[in-house]
C-alpha positions, -999 to 999 in steps of 0.1 A, spaced: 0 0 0 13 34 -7 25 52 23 13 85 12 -18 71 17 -43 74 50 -69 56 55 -92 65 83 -118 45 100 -153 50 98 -156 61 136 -126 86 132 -143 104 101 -178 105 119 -157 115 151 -142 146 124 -176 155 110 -198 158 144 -172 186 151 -186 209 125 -209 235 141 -243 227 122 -264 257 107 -252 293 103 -243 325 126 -267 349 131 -245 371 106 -241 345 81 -281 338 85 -286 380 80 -268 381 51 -283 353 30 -321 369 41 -305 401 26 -293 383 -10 -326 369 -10 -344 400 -2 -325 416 -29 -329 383 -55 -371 386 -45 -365 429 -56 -350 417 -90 -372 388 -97 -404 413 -95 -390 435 -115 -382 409 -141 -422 398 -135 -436 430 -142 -414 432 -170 -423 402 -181 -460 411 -179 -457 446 -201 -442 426 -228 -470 403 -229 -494 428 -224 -479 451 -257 -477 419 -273 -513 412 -264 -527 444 -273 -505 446 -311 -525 412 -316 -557 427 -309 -548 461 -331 -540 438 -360 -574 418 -359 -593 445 -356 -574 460 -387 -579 428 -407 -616 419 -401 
């Protein structure tokens, strides 16, 4: 086996991940509710964007068969 190798046991890496502190700080936890805040802003933005296109779209369709019939 190659030296450069370690190999731990299946106690010693549960042993290593139990150490981690679960969850977030309250700092981490304040700055994801801000990015998500901020992604919510955008996303509404996109929406309503999204919703005058259609509604211009919408309304040319309309123009054009009133023009035809």
């Amino acid at each position: 086996m190659d030296s450069a190798v370690r190999v731990a046991s299946i106690d010693q890496a549960r042993k290593a991940s139990k150490r981690k502190t679960p969850g977030l700080t309250e700092s981490e936890r304040q700055l994801l509710l801000a990015e998500v805040a901020k992604i919510s802003a955008e996303l509404g933005e996109l929406q309503a964007w999204a919703a005058e296109i259609t509604r211009r779209v919408t309304n040319h369709a309309d123009e054009r068969a009133d023009r035809t019939a």
